[in-house]
N, C-alpha and C positions, 0 to 999 in steps of 0.2 A: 807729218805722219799721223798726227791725233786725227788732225781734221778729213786725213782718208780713212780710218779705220771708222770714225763717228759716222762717216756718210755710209757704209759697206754694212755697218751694222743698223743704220736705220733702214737700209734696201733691204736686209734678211726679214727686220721685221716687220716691215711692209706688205712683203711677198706673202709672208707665213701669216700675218692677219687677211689678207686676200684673198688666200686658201682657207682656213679655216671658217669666214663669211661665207663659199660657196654655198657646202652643205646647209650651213644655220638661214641663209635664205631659202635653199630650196624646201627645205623640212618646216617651213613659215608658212607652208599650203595645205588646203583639203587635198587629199592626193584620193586613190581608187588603186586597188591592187585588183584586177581579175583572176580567177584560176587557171579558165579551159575556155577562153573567148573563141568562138568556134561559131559561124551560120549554124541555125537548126539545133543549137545545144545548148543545154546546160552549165550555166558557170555560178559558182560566187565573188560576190564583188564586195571584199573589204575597204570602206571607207576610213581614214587617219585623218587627226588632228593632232596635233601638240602647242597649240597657244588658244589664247583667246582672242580677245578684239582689244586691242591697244591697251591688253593687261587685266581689261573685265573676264570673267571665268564664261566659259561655256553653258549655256542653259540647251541647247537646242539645236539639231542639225535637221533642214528641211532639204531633202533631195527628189527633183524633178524626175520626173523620166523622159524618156527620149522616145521618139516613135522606133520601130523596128524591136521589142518588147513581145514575146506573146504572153509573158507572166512575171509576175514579180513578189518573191514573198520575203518578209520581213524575218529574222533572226533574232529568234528570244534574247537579249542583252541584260545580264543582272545589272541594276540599277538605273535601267531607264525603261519608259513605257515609249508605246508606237501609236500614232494614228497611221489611217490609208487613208489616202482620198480615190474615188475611180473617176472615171471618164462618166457621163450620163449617157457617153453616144454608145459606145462598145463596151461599159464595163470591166475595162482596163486597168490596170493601175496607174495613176497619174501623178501623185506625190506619195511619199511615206516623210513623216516626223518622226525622228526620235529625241525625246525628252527626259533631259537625268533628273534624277532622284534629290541628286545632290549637285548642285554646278560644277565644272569640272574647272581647276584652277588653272590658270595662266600656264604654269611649269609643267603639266601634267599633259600625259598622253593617252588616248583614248580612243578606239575604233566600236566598229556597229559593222554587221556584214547582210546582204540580198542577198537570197537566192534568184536566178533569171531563168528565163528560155528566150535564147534568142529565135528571130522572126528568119524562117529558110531567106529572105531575099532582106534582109537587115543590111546596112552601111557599111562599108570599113571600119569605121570611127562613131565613136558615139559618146557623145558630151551629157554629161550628170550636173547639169546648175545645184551647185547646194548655197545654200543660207545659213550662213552660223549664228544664229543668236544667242547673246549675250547678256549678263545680266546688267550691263550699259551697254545699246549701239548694236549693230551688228555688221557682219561683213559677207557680200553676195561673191560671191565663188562663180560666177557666169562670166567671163570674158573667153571668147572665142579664139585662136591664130588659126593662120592659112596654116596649111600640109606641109608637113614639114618645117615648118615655123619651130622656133626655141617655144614650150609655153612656158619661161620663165622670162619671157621679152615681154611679157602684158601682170600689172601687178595682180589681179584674180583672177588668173585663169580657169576655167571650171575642167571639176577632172575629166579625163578623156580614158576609153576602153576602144583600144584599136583588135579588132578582129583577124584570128591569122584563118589558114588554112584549113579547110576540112580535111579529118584523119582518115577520111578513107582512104585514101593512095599510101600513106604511111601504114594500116592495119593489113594492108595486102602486102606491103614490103614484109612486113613483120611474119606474116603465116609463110612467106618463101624462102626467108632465111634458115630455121634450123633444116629443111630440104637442101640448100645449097653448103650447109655448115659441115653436114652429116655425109656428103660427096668428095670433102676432102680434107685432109686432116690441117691445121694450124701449122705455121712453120716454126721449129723450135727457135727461141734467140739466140744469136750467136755470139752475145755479150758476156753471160753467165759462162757458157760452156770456155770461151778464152781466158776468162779470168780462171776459172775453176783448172783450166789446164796450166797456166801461170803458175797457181799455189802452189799445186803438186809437182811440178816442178821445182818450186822452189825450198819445198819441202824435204824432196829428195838430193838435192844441190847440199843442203844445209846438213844431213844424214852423214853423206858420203865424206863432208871438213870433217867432223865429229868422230866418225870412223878414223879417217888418217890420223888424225891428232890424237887420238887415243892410242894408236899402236907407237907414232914417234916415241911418248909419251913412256910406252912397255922398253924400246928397245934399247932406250938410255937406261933404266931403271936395270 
């Protein structure tokens, strides 16, 4: 019986370290949060880290840009400065550096944010190679997966900013709706109203013991 319950309890805490590695691997990456990935539009793109490079502190994040870009601006960040580098051909933006003030420690977590516009005929997908350097070593953030690939199946993967929908079709939903809202009224629920009919029921059920038992109560007396 010892040696089942030893084995049951080392399965629990197997599992629950298995679970708890998930996240702490995934959050072991450069990641990219977009806001409003959109053809033709404007978004910002929050860059995240929270390690360094095998425990050296962050000095430096160098991110590429991707063609399908018609602009790209840097985001003031207290405690680090930026270079731009452009293209010689189109005057594009081609790389931005940011570089802290103070190295960012191993434990610590830290973002930097672009401004974009994306290109009317830009990608679905669009991959950001960054560079973290460190102050020992550094680690390149560029490894590619096919479409729909895991990117936690390649150990660097470079972030990615997958593109949805233009909101035109949604802003026209949007201007037709209070016209169709204002044509007929909401259906009351009919959840509240049966309870609601329930209580007072059971309100007046409770009234009417109280009543009789109060007279029983007179006619002994």
């Amino acid at each position: 019986m010892t040696t089942t319950r030893t084995r049951i309890a080392a399965g629990f805490t197997l599992a629950a370290g298995l679970v708890l590695a998930a996240p702490l691997a995934a959050s072991a990456h450069v990641t990219v949060t977009p806001d409003a990935p959109v053809a033709g539009g404007y978004d910002v793109l929050t860059f995240a880290f929270g390690h360094g490079c095998d425990g050296s502190p962050t000095t430096a994040l160098q991110i590429d840009m991707p063609d399908g870009l018609d602009s790209v601006t840097p985001t003031i960040e207290p405690g680090w400065s930026i270079d731009v580098q452009r293209d010689e051909q189109n005057g594009l933006v081609s790389q931005v550096t940011y570089t802290a003030d103070e190295p960012v420690a191993d434990d610590r977590r830290a973002t930097i944010e672009l401004s974009v516009k994306y290109a009317e005929d830009v990608a679905d997908t669009l991959a950001f190679p960054v560079e973290q350097v460190c102050a020992e070593g550094s680690t390149s953030w560029s490894e590619l997966v096919a479409e729909g690939e895991d990117p936690h199946s390649v150990d660097h993967p470079a972030p990615t900013v997958t593109l949805g929908v233009a909101a035109a079709g949604h802003d026209a939903e949007a201007a037709a709706a209070p016209e169709a809202s204002a044509e007929t009224e909401p259906a009351a629920d009919p959840l509240p109203l049966a309870l609601g009919g329930a209580g007072l029921a059971a309100g007046l059920a409770a009234l009417v013991v109280a009543v009789l038992a109060l007279r029983r109560t007179s006619r002994r007396s």
